[in-house]
DSSP file (Angstrom, degrees, kcal/mol; ACC not computed):
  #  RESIDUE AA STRUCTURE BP1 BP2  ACC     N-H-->O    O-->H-N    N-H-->O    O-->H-N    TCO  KAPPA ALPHA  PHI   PSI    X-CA   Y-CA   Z-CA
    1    1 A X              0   0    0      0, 0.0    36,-3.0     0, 0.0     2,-0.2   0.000 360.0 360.0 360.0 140.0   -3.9   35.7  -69.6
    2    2 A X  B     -a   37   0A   0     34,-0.2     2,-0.3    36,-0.0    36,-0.1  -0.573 360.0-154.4 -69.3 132.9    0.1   35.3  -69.6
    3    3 A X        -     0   0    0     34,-0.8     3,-0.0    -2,-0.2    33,-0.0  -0.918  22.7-111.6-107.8 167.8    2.1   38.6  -70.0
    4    4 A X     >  -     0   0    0     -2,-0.3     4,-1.6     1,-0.1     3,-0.2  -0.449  42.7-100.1 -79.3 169.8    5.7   38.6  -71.4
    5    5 A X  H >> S+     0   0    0      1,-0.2     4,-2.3     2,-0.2     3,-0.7   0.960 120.5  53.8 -70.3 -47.8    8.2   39.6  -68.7
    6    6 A X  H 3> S+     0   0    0      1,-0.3     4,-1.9     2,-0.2    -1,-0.2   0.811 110.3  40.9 -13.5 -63.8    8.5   43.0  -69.8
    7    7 A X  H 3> S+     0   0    0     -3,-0.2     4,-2.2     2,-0.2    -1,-0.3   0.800 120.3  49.0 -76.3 -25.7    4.7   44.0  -69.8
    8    8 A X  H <X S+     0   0    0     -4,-1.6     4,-0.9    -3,-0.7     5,-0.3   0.968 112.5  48.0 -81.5 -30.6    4.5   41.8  -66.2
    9    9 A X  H >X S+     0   0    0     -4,-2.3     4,-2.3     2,-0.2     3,-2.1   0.962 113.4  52.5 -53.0 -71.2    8.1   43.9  -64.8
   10   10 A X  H 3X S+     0   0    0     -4,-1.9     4,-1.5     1,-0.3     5,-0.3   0.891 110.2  52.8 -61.9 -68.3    5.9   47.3  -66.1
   11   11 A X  H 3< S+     0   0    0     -4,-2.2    -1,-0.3     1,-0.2     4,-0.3   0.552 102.3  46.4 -61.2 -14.4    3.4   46.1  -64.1
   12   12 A X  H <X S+     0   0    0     -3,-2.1     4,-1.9    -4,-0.9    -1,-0.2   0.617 107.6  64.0 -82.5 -35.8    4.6   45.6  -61.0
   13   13 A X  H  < S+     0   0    0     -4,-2.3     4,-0.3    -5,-0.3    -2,-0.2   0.804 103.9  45.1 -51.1 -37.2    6.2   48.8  -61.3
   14   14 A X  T  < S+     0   0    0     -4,-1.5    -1,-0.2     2,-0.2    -2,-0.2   0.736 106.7  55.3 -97.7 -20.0    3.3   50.5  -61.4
   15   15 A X  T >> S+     0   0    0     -5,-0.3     4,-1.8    -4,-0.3     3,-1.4   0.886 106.3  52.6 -61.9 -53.6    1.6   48.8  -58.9
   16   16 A X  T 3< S+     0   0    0     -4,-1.9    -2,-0.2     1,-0.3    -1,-0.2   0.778 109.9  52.2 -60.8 -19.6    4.5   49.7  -56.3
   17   17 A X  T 34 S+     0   0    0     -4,-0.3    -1,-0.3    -3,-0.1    -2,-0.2   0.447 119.9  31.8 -98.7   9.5    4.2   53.5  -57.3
   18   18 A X  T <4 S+     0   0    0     -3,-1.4     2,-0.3     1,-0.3    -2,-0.2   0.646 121.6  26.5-123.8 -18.1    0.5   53.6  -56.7
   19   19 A X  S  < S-     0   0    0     -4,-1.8    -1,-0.3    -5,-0.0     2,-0.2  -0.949  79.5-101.5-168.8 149.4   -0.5   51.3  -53.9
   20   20 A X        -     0   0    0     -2,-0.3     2,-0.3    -3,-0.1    43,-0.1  -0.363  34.5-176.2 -73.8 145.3    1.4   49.7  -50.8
   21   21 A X        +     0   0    0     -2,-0.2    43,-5.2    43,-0.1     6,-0.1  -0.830  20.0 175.7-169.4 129.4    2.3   46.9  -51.0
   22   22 A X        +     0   0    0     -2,-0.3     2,-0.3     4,-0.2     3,-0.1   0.586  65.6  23.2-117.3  -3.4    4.1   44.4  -48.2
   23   23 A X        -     0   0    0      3,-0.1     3,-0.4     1,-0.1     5,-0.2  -0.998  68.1-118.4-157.1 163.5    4.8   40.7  -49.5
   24   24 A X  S >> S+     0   0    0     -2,-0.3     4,-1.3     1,-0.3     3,-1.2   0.888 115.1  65.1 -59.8 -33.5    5.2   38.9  -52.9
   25   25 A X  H 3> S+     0   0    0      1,-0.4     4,-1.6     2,-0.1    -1,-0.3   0.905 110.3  36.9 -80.7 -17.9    1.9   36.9  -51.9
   26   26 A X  H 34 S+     0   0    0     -3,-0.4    -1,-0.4     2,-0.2    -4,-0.2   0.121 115.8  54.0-100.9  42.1   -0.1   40.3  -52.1
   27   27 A X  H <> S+     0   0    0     -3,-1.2     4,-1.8    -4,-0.2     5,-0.5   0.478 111.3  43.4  79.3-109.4    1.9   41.6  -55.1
   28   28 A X  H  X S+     0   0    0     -4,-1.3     4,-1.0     1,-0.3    -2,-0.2   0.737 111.8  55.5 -33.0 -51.7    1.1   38.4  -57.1
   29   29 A X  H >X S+     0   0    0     -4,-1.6     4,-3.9    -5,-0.3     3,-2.3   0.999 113.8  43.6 -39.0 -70.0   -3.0   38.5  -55.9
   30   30 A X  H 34 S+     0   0    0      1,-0.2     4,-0.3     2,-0.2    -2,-0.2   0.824 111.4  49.7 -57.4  -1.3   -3.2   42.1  -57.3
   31   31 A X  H 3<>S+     0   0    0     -4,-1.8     5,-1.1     2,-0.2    -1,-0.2   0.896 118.2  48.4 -85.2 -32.5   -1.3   41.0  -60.4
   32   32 A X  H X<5S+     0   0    0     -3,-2.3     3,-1.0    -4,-1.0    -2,-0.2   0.878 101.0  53.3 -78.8 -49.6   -4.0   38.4  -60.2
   33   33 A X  T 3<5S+     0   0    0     -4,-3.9    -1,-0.2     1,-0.2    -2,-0.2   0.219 102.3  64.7 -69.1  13.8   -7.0   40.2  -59.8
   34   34 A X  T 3 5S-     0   0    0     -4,-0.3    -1,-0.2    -3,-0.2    -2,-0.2   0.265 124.1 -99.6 -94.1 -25.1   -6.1   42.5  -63.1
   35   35 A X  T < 5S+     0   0    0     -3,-1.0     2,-0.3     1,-0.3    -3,-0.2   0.788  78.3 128.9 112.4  23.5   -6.4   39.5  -64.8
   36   36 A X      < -     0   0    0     -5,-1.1     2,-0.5    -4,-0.1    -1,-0.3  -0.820  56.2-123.1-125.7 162.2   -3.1   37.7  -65.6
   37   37 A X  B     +a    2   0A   0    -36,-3.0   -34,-0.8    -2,-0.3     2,-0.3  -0.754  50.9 152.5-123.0 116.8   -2.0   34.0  -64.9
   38   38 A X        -     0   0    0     -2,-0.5     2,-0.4   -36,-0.1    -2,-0.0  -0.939  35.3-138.7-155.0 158.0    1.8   34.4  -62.5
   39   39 A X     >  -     0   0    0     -2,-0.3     4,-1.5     1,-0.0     3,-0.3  -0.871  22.2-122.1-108.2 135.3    3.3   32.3  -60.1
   40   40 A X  H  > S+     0   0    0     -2,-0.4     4,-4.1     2,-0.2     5,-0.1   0.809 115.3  63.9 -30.6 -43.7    5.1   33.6  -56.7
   41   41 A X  H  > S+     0   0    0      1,-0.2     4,-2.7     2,-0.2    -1,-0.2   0.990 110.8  35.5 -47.7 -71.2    8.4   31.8  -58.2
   42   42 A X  H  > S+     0   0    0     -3,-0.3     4,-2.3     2,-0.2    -1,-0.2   0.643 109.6  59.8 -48.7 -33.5    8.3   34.3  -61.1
   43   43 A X  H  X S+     0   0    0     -4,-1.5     4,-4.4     2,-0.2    -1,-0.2   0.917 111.4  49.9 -66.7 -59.7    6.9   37.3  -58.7
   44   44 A X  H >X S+     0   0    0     -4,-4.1     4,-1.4     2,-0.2     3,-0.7   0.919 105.6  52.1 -30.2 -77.6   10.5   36.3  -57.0
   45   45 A X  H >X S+     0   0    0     -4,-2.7     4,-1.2     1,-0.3     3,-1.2   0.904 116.0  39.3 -28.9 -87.0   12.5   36.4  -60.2
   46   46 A X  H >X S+     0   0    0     -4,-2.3     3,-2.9     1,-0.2     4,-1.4   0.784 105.3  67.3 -33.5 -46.5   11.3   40.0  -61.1
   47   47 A X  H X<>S+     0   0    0     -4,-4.4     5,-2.5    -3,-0.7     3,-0.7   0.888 111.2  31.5 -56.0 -46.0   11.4   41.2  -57.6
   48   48 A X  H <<5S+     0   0    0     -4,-1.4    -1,-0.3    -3,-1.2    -2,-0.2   0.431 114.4  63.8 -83.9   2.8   15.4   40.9  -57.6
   49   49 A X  H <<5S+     0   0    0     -3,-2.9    -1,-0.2    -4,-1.2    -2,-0.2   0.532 109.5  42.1 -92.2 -14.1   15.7   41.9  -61.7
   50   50 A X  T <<5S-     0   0    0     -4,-1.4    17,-0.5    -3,-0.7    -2,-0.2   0.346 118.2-112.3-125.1  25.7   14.2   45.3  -60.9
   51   51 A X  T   5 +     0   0    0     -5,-0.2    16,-2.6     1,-0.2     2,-0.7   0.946  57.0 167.2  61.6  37.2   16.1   45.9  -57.9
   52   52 A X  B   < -B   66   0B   0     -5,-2.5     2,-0.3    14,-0.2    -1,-0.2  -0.730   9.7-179.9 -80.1  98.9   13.0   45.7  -55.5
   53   53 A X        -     0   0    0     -2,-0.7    12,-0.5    12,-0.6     2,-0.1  -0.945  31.6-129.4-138.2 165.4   13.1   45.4  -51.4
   54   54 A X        +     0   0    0     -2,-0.3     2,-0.3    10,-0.2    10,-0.2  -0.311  52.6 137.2 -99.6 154.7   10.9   45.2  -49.0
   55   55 A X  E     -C   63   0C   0      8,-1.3     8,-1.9    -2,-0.1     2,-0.1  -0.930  53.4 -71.3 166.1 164.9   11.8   48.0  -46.3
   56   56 A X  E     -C   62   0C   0     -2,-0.3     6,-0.2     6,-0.2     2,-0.1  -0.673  44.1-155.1 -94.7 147.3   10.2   51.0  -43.8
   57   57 A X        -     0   0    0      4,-1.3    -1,-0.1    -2,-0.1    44,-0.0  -0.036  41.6 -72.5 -97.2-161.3    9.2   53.6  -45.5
   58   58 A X  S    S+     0   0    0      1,-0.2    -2,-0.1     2,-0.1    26,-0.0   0.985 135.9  50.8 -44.4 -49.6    8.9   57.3  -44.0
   59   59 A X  S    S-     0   0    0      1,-0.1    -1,-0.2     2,-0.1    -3,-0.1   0.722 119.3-110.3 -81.2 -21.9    5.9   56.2  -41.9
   60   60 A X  S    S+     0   0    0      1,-0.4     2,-0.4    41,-0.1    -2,-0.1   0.705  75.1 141.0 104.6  20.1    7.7   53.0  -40.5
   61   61 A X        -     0   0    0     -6,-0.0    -4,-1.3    40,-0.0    -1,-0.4  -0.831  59.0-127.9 -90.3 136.0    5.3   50.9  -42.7
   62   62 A X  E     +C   56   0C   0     -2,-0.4     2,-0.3    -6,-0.2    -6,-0.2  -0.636  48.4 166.5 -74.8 145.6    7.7   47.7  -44.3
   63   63 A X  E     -C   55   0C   0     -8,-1.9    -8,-1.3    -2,-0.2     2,-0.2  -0.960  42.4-104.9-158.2 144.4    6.6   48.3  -48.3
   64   64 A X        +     0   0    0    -43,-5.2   -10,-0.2    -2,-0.3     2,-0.1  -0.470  53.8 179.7 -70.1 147.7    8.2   46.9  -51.6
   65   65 A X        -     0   0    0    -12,-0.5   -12,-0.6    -2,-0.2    -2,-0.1  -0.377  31.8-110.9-175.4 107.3   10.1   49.5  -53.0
   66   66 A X  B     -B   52   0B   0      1,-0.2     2,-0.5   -14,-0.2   -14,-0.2   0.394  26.5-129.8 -97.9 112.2   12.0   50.4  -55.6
   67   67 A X        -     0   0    0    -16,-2.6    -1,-0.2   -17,-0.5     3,-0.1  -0.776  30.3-116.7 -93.2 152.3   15.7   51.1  -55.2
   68   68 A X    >   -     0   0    0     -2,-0.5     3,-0.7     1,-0.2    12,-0.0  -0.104  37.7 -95.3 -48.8 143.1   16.9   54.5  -56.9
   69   69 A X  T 3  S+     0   0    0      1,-0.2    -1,-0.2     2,-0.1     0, 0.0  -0.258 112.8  39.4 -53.1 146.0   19.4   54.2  -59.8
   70   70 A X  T 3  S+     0   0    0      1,-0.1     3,-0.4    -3,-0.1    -1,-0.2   0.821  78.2 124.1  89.1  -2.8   23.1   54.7  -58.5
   71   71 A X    <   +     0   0    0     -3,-0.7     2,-0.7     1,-0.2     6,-0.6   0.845  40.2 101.2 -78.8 -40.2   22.4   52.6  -55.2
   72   72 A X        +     0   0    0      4,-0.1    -1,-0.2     2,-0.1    -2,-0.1   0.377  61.7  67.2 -56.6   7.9   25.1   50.1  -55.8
   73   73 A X  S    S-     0   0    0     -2,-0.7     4,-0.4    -3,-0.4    -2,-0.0   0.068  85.0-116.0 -87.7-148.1   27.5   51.0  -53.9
   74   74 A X  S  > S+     0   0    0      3,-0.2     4,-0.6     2,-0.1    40,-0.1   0.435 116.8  48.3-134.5  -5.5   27.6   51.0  -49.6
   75   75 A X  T  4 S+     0   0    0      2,-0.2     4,-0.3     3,-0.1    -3,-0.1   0.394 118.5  40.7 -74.4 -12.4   28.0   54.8  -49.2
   76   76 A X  T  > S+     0   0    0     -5,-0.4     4,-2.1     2,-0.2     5,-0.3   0.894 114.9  50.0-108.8 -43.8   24.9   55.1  -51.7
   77   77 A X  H >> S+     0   0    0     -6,-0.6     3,-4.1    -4,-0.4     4,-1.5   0.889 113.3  48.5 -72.3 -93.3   23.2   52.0  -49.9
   78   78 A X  H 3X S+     0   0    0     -4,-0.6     4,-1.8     1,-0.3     5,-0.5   0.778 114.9  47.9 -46.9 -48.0   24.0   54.2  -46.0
   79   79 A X  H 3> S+     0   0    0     -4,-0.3     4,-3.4     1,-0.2    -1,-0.3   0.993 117.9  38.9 -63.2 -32.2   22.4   57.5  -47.8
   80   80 A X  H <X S+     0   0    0     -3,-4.1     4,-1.7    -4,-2.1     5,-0.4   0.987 116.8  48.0 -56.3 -64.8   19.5   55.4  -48.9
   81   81 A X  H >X S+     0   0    0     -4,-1.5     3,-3.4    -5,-0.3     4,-2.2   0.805 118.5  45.4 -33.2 -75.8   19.3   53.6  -45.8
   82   82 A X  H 3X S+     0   0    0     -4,-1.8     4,-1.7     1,-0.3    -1,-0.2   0.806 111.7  47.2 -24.2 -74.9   19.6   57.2  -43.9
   83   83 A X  H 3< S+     0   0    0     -4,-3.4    -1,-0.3    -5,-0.5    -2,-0.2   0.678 120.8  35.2 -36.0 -31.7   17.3   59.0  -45.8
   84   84 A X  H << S+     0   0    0     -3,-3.4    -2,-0.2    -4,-1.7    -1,-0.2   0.812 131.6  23.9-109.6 -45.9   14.3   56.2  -45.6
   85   85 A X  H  < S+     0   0    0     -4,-2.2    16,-0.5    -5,-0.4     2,-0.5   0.127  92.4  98.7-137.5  24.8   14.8   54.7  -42.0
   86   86 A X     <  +     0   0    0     -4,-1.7    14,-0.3    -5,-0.3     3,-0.1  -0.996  35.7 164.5 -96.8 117.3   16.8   57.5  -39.6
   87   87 A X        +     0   0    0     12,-2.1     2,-0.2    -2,-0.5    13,-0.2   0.914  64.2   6.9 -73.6 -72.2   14.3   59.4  -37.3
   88   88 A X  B     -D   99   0D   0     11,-0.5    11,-0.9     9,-0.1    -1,-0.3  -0.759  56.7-165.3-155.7 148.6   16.3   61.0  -34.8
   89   89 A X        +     0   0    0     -2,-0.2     2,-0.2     9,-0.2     9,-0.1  -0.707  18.6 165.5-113.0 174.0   20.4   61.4  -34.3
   90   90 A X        -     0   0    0     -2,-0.3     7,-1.7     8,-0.0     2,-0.3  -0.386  15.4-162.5-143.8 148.5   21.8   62.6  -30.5
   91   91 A X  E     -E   96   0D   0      5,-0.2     2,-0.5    -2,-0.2     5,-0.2  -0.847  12.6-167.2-115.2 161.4   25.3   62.3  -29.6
   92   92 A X  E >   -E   95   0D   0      3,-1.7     2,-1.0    -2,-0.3     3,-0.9  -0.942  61.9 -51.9-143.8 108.0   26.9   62.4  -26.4
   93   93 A X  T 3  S-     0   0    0     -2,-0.5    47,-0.3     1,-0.2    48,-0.2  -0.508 125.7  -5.2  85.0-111.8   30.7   62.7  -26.2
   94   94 A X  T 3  S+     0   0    0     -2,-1.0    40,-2.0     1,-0.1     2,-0.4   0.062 123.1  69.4-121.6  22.9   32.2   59.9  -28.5
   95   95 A X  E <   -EF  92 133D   0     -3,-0.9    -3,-1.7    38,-0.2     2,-0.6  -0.899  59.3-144.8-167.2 161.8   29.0   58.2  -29.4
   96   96 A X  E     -EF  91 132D   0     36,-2.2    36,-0.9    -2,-0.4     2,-0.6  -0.868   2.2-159.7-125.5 108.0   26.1   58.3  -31.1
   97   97 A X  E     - F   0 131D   0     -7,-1.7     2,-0.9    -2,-0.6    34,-0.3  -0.600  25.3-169.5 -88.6 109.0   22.4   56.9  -30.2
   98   98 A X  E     - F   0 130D   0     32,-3.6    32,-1.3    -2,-0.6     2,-0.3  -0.664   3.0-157.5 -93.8  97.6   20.5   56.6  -33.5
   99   99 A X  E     +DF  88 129D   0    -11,-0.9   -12,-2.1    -2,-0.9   -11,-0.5  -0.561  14.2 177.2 -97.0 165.7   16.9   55.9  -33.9
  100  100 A X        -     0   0    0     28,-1.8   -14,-0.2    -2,-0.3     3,-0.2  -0.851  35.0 -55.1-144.2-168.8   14.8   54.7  -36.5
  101  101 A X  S >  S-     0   0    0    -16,-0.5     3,-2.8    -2,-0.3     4,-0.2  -0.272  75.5 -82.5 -69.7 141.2   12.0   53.6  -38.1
  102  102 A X  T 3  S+     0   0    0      1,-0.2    -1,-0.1     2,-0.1    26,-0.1   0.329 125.3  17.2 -20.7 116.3   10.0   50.6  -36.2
  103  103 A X  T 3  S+     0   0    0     -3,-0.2     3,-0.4     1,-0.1    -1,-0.2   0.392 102.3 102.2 106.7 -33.2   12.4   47.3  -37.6
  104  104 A X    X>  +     0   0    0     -3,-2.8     3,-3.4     1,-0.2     4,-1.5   0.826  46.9  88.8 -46.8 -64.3   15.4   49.5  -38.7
  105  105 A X  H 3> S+     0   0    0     22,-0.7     4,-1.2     1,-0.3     5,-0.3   0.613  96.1  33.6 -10.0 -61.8   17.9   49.1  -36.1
  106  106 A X  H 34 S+     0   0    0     -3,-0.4    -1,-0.3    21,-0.3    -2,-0.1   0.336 116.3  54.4-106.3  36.6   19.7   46.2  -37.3
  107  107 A X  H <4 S+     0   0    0     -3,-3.4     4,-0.3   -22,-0.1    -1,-0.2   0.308 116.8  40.1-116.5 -19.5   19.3   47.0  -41.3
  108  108 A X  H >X S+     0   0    0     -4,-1.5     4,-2.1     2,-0.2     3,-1.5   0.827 109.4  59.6-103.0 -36.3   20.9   50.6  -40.8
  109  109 A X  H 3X S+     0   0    0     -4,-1.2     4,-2.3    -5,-0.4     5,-0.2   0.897 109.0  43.4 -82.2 -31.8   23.4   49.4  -38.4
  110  110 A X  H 3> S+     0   0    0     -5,-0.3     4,-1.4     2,-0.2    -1,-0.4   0.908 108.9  59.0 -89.7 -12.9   24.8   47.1  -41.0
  111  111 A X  H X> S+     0   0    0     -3,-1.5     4,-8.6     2,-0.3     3,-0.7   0.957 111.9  40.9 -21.5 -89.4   24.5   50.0  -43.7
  112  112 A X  H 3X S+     0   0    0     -4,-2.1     4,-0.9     1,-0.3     5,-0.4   0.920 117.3  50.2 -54.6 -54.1   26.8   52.1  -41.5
  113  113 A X  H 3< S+     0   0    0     -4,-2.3    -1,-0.3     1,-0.2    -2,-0.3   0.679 109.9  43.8 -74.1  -6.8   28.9   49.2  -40.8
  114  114 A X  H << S+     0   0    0     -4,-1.4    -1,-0.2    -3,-0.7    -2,-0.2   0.747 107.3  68.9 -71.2 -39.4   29.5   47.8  -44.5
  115  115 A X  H  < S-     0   0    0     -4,-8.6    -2,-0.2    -5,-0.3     3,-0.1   0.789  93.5-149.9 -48.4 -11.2   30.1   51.9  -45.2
  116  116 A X     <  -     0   0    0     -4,-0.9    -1,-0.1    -5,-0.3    -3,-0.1   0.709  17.9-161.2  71.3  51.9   33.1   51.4  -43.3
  117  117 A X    >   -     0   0    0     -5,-0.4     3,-2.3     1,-0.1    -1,-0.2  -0.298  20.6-128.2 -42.9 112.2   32.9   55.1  -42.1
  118  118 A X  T 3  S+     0   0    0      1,-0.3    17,-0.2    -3,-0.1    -1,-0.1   0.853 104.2  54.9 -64.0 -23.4   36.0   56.4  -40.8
  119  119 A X  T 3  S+     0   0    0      1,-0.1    16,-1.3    15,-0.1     2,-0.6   0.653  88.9  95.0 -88.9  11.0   34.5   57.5  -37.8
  120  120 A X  E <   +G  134   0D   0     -3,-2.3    14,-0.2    14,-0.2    -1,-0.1  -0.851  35.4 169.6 -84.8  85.9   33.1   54.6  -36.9
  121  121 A X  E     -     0   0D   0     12,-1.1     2,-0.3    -2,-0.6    -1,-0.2   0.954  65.9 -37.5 -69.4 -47.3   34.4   52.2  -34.7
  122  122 A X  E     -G  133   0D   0     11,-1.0    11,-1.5    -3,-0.1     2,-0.3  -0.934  45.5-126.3-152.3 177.2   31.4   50.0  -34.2
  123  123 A X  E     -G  132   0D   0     -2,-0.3     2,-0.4     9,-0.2     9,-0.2  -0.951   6.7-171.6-145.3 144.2   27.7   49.3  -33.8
  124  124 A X  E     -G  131   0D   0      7,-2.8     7,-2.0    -2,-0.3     2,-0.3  -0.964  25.6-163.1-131.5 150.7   25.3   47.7  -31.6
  125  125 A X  E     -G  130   0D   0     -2,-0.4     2,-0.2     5,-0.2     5,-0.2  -0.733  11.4-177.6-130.4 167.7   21.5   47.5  -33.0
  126  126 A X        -     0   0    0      3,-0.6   -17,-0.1    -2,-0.3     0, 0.0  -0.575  58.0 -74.6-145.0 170.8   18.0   46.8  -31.6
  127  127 A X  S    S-     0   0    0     -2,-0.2   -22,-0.7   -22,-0.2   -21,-0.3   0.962 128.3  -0.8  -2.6 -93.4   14.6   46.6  -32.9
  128  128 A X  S    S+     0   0    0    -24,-0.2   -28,-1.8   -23,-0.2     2,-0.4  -0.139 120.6  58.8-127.3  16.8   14.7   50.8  -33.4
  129  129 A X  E     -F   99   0D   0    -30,-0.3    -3,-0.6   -28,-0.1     2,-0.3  -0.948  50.5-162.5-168.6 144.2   18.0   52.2  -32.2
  130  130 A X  E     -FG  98 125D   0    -32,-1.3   -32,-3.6    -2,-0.4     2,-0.4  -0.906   8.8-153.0-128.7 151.6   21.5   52.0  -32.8
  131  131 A X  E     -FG  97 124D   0     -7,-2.0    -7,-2.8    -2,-0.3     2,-0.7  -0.974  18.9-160.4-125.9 130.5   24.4   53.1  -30.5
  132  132 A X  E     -FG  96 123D   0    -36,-0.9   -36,-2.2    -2,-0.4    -9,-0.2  -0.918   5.3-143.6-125.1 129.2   27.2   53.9  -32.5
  133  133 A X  E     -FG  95 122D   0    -11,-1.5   -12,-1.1    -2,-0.7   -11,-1.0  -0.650  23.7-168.0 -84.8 131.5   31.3   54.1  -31.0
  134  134 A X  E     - G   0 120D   0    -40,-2.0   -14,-0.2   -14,-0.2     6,-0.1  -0.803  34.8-110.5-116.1 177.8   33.3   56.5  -32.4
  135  135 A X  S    S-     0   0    0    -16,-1.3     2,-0.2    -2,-0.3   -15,-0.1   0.773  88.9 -26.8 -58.9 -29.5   36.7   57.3  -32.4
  136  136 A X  S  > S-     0   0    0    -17,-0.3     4,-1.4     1,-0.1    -1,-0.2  -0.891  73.6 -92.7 177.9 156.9   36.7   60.6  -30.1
  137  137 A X  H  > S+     0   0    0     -2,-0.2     4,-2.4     2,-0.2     3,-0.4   0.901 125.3  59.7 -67.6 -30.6   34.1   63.0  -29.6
  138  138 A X  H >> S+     0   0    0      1,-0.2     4,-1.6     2,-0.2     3,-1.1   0.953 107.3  47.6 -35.4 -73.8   35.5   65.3  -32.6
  139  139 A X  H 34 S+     0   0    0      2,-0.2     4,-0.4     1,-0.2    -2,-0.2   0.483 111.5  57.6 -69.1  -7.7   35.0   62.1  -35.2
  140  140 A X  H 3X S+     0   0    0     -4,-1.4     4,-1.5    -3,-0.4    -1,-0.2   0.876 109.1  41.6 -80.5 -27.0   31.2   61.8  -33.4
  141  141 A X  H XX S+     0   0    0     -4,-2.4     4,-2.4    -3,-1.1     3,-0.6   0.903 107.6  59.5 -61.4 -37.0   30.3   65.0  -34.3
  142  142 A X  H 3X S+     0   0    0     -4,-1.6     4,-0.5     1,-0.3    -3,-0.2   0.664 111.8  50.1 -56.7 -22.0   31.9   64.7  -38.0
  143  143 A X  H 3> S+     0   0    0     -4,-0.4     4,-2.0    -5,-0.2    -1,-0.3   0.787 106.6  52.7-112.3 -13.6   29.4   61.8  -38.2
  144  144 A X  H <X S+     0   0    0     -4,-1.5     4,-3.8    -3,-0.6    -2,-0.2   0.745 108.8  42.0   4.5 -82.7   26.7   63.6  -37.1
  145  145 A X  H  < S+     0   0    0     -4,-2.4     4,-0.2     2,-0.2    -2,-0.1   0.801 113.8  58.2 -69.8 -23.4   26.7   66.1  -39.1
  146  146 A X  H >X S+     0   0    0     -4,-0.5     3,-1.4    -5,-0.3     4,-1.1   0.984 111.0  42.6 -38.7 -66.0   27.6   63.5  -42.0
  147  147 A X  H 3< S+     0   0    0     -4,-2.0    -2,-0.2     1,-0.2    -3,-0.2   0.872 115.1  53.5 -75.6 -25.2   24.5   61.5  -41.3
  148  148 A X  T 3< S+     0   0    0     -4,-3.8    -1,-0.2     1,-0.2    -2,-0.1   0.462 101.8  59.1 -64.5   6.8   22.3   65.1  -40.9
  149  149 A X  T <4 S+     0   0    0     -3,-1.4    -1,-0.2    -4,-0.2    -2,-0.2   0.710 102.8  54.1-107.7 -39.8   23.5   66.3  -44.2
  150  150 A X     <        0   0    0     -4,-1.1   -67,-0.2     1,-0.2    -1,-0.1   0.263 360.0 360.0 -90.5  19.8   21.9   63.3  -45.8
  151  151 A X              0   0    0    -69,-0.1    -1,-0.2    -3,-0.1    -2,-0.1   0.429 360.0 360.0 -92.0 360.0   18.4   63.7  -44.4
């Protein structure tokens, strides 16, 4: 059976709040195995109409997942980012070694660098850690306590 996009949108929605889920091709199986006729093409389409991205959760698992209303900006994107995929901060001096969840590294590091952070000079990313340059060890604490206020 077909569904209109609405009732198929609804349904992916509720499949992403109940059950893990880590690529379009198992998305589009469960979508199948309820009993409705979609193509991967279409699975695409929705994914990016309902604001959907793949990303580490708490546990470090990549999951589809739903972005929050209010995201669009690149300070609201760096809180998200923070919130979902910062583990651990410590600074020393005028810079600041950041870890995250397993994958993170260079998806927060570009976060903080599109937020254009005044205390930020640069960033250099990994797999699960980021080193971040600040301006003087004052502006590393200021960002610090920035990025711990948003945990």
């Amino acid at each position: 059976m077909i569904l209109k996009k609405r009732d198929r949108q609804n349904l992916i929605l509720d499949i992403l709040t109940q059950e893990v889920v880590d690529s379009q091709e198992e998305l589009v199986r469960k979508i199948q195995e309820a009993g409705y006729e979609v193509t991967q093409a279409t699975i695409s389409r929705d994914i990016k109409e309902l604001r959907i991205v793949r990303r580490a959760d708490k546990d470090g698992r990549n999951r589809y997942q739903v972005m929050r209303e209010g995201t669009d900006t690149a300070s609201d994107g760096l809180v998200n980012g923070v919130q979902y995929m910062l583990s651990e901060i410590t600074r020393v001096a005028f810079m600041i070694s950041i870890q995250t969840t397993p994958g993170s590294g260079n998806r927060l590091a570009a976060l903080i660098d599109a937020g254009q952070l005044p205390e930020v000079v640069s960033t250099i990313a990994g797999h699960d850690t980021i080193h971040v340059l600040c301006h003087s060890e004052t502006a590393a604490q200021e960002l610090e306590e920035r990025l711990t206020s948003w945990l």
